[in-house]
C-alpha positions in Angstrom: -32.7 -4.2 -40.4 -29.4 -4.1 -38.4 -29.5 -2.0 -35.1 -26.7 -0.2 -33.9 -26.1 0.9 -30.4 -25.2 4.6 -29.5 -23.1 3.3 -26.4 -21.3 0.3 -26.2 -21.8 -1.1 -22.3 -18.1 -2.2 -21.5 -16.9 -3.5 -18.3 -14.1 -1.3 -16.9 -10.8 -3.0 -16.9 -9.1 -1.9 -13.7 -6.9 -4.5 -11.5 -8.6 -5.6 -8.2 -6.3 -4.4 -5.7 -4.5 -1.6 -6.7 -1.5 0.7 -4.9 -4.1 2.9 -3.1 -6.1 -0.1 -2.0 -2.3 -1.2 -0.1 -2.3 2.3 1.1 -5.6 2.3 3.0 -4.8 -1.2 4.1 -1.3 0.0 5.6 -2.6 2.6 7.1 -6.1 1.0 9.0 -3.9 -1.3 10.1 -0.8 1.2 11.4 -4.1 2.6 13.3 -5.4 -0.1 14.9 -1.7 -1.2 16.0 -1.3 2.1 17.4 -5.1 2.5 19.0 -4.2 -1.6 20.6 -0.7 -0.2 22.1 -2.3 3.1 23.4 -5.0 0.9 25.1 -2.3 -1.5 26.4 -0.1 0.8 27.5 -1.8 3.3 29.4 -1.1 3.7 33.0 -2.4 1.8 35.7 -3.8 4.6 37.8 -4.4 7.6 36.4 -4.5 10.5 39.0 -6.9 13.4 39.1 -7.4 16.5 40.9 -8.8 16.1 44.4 -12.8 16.6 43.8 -14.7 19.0 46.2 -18.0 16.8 47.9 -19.2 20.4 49.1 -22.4 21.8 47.6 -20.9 24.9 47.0 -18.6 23.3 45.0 -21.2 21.8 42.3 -21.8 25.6 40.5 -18.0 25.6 39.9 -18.4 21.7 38.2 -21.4 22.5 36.2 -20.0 25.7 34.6 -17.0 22.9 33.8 -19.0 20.6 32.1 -21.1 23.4 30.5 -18.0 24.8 29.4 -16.9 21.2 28.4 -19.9 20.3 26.2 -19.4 23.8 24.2 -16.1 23.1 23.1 -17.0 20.2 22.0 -20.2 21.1 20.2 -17.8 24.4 18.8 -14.9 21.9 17.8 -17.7 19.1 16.3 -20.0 22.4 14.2 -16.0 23.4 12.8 -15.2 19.5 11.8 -18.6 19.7 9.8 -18.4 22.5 8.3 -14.2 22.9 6.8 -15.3 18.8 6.0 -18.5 19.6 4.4 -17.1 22.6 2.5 -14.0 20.6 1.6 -16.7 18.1 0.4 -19.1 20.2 -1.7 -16.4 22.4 -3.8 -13.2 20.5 -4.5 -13.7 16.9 -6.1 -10.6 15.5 -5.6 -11.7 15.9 -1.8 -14.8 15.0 -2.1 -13.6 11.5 -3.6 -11.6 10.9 -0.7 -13.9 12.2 2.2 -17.1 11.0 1.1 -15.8 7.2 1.0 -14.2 8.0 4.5 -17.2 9.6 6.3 -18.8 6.3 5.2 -16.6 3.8 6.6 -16.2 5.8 10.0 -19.6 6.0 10.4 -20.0 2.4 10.3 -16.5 1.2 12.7 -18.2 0.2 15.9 -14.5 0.1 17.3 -14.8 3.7 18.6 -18.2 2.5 20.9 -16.1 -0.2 22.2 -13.1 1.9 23.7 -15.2 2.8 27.2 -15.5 -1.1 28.1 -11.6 -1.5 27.3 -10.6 1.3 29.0 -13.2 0.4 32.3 -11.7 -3.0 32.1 -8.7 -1.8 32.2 -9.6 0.2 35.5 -11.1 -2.9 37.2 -7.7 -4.8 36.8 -6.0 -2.1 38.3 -8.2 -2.0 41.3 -8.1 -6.0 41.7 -4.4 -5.8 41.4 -3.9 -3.2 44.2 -6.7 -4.7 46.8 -5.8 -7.5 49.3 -5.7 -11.2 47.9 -6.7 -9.5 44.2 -10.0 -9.6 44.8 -13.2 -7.2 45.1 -17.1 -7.4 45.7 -19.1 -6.6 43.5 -20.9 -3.7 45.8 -17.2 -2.2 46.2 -17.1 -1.7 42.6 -20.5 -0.8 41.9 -20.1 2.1 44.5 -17.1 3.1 42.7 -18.7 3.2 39.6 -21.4 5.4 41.3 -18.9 7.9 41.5 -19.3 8.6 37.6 -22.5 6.8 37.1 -25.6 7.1 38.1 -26.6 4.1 40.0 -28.9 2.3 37.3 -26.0 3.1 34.9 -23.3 1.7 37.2 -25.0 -1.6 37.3 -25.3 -1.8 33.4 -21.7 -1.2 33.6 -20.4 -3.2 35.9 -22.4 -6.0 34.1 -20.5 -5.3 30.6 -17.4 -4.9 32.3 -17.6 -8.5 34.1 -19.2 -10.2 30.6 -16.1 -9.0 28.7 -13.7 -9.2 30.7 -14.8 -13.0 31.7 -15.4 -13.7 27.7 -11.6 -12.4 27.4 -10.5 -14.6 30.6 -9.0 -11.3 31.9 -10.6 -11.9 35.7 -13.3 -14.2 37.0 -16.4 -13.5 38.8 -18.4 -15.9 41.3 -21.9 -15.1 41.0 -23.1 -16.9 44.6 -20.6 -14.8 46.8 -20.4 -12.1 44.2 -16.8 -11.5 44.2 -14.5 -10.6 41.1 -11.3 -11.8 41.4 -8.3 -12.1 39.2 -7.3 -15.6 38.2 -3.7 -16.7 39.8 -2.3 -16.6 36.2 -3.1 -13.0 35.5 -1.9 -11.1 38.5 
């Protein structure tokens, strides 16, 4: 007795890289190019408005950040749900942003922009102060401006691991100074 399948298993026959594989390629890498000469280029100092230290002033700063954090939230429940409906009832989207939400929710290179652009910062402030160098307390107290002061420490102590594991400044752990090396000013 001869048996005969219903379905034939075939392996699909489909080249490996094909001209929307080069596409996504092109364009990952047109972002990263741009995201690397953003980060490079931005200015030195950036200059803010003048902050009130007076207690009456600190209403007036949390209704900011209130008001902050709900524009976000609005503009992050929006994103959701145009890309969730776009997902759920047109497939030719859904193809496309399911793959996507995928892969952006496992880049890490989004969590590492703060310690670029607080590296960044540091080099600034070495490169304006006398003989290009800081202690460490300076910076932690500066820090402490946005920080709170457990916080600052943590990142001060990721700032100084990268930027030393990059050779961007040195750091001499008995006087505690950070310092830019002669080559880098």
């Amino acid at each position: 007795m001869v048996r005969t399948r219903l379905f034939r298993i075939e392996q699909p026959t489909r080249p490996r890289i094909t001209w929307s594989d080069v596409a996504v390629l092109i364009g990952v890498a047109v972002l990263i190019y741009a995201g690397v000469h953003l980060a490079l280029h931005a200015p030195a100092v950036v200059e803010g408005p003048t902050i009130s230290l007076s207690p009456r002033a600190l209403p007036w700063y949390a209704g900011l950040s209130i008001t902050r954090m709900a524009v976000a939230y609005a503009l992050s429940l929006l994103f959701t749900l145009v890309y969730g409906y776009l997902a759920a009832y047109h497939r030719r989207a859904e193809q496309v942003l399911m793959p996507l939400l995928d892969v952006l929710q496992s880049v890490p290179i989004l969590s590492f922009l703060p310690v670029v652009l607080l590296v960044k910062w540091l080099m600034a402030m070495l490169r304006a102060a006398d003989g290009q160098h800081l202690e460490r307390e300076v910076v932690e107290t500066a820090l402490g401006l946005e920080f709170p002061p457990e916080e600052a420490k943590r990142q001060l102590e990721t700032i100084i691991n990268w930027a030393r594991y990059a050779e961007l400044m040195a750091y001499d752990d008995s006087s505690e100074i950070i310092y830019l090396e002669p080559n880098e000013a």
